[in-house]
N, C-alpha and C positions, 0 to 999 in steps of 0.2 A: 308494207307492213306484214304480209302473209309471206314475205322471203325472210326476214330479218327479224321479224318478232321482235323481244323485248331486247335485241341486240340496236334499238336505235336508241336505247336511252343509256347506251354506254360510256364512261367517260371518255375513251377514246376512239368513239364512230362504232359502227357496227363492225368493223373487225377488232376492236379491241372487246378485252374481255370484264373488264365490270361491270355489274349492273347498276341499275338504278338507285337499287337499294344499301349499293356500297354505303359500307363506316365510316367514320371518318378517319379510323386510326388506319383503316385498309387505305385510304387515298392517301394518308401522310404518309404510309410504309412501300406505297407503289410505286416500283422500281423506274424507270425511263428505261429502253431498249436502243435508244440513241434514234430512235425515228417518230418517238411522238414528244409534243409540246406538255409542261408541267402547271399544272394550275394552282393555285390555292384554295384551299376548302372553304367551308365556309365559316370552320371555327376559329380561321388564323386570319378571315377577312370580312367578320360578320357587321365589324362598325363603315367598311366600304360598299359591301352587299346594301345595308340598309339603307346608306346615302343614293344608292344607284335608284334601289325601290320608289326611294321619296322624290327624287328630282333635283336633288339638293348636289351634285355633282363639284358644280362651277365651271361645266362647259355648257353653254346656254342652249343649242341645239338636245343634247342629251336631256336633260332635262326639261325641256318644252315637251319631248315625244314620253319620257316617263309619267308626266303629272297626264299628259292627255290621255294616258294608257290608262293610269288609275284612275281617272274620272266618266273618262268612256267608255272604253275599253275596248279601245280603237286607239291605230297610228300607221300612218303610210309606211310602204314597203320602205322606201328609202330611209325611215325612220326608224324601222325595224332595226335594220343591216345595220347600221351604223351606232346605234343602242348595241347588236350582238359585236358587234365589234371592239367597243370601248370596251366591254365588260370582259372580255377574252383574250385581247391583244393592249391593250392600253393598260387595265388593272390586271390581266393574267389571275383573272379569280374563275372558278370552276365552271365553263359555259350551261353545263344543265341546272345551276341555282337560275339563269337567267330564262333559260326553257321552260323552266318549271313554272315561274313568275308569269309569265307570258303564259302558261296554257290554264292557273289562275285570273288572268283576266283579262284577255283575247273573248270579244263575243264572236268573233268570226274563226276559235278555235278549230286547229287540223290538228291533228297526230304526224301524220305525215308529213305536211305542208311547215309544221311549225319547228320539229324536231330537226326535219332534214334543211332545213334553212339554218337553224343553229350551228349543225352538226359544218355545213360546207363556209358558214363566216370564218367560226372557230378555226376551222383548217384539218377537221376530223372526217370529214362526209367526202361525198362527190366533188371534184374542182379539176377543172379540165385544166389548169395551169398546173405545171410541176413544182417541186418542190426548190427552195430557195437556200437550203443550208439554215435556215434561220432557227435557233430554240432546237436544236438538234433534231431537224427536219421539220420542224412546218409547216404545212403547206401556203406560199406565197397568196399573195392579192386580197385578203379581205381585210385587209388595215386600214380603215380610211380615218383620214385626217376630220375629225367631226366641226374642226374650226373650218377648216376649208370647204367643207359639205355645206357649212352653214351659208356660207358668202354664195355658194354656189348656186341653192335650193331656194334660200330665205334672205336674198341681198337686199330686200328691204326690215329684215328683224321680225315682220307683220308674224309670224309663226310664235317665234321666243316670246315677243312682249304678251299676245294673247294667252299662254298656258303658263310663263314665269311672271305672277304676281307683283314680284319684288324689280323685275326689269321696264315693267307697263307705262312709263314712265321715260324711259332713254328715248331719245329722236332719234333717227334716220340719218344723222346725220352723220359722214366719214369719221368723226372721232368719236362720237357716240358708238359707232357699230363695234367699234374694237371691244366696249365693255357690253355690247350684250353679246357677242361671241365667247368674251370668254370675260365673264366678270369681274374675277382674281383682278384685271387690268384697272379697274377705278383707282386703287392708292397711285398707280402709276399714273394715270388720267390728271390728279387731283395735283399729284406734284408737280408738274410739266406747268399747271398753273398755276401755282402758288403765288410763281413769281412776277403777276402779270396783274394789273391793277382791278380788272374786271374776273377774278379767280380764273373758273375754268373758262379757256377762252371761246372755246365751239362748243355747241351740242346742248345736253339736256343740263339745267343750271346745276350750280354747285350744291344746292341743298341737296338735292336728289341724290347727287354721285355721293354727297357726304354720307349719308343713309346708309347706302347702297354699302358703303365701307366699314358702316358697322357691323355688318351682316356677317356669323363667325364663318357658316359656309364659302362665302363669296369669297374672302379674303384667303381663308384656305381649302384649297379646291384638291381635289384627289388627284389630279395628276394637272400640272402646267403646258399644256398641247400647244405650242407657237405655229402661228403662220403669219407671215404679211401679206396683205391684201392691199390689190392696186389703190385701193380706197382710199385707205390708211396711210397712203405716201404723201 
């Protein structure tokens, strides 16, 4: 902080040159140099910004670590990274709305710690990996698959069902996990068994998934993240 000063709250790392206090019409009017990533503000992404805030996403890990964050204000590092990730690399919206958000209601708040973790998911900071070509140089590796993270971290759901209200309810069970990883998945759940005399044929009963699919978030979710999981075969 005493090398870089208010140069970490820039939108492009501490070698770029905005500040914190950029405009908005300054971000819609800044140019690209062909070596950094372009974001969205947050006057052209305020109804995705607000979904992210509330947990209401429709990737089920993402929002377990959002509601846990506004209610404690606390979430594991893992939890973090991959929150700074979907917001930066998945929605491509401005990473310091989500910095900001975070040093709002982080009780283990750092300046440093919280900023420069932003700055290196984003692909603006410190990243010992080179750059990939990506988004007219991005820096590679902080894109993680949140469905994937999820099987990986929380292969039994116990994380998702405890912080998402509305999943508290799906079993553990291989076709169940498909809809609390990503929940968008119940209409497809629900059809698979339509055709089958007992409805949905595995997992948590039909009433539930039917609920679950009235839900406007759930059904449309900000962005549709695929992975297959051994589980789910």
């Amino acid at each position: 902080m005493r090398k870089y000063g208010n140069d970490v709250f820039s939108l492009y790392g501490y070698r770029g040159k905005q500040t914190r206090r950029t405009t908005d019409s300054d971000h819609l009017t800044k140019k690209s140099t062909g070596q950094e990533p372009i974001w969205k503000s947050l006057a052209s992404a305020h109804t995705e910004f607000r979904r992210f805030q509330n947990g209401t996403t429709g990737t089920g890990l993402i929002d377990a670590s959002m509601r846990e964050l506004y209610l404690t204000g606390y979430t594991s590092n893992r939890a973090r990274q991959n929150c700074a990730s979907f917001l930066s690399k998945w929605l491509d919206i401005d990473w310091r709305l989500g910095a900001e958000w975070y040093e709002s209601m982080l009780v283990d708040y750092d300046v440093a710690n919280n900023w420069g973790n932003w700055q290196y998911v984003a692909g603006v900071g410190n990243d010992p990996r080179e750059n990939n070509g990506r988004k007219g140089g991005e820096k590679a590796g902080r894109r993680f698959n949140p469905v994937k993270q999820g099987y990986d971290y929380d292969p039994r759901g116990e994380y998702i069902r405890t912080w998402v209200a509305e999943l508290h309810n799906i079993d553990d069970s291989a076709s169940s996990m498909e809809v609390l990883m990503s929940p968008w998945k119940v209409k497809e759940k629900l059809a698979r068994g339509a055709g089958q005399s007992g409805g949905v044929a595995q997992g948590a009963p039909q009433e539930t998934m039917e609920k679950l699919a009235c839900i406007k978030w759930v059904t449309n979710p900000l962005v549709r993240i695929t992975y297959k999981s051994r589980r789910s075969m």
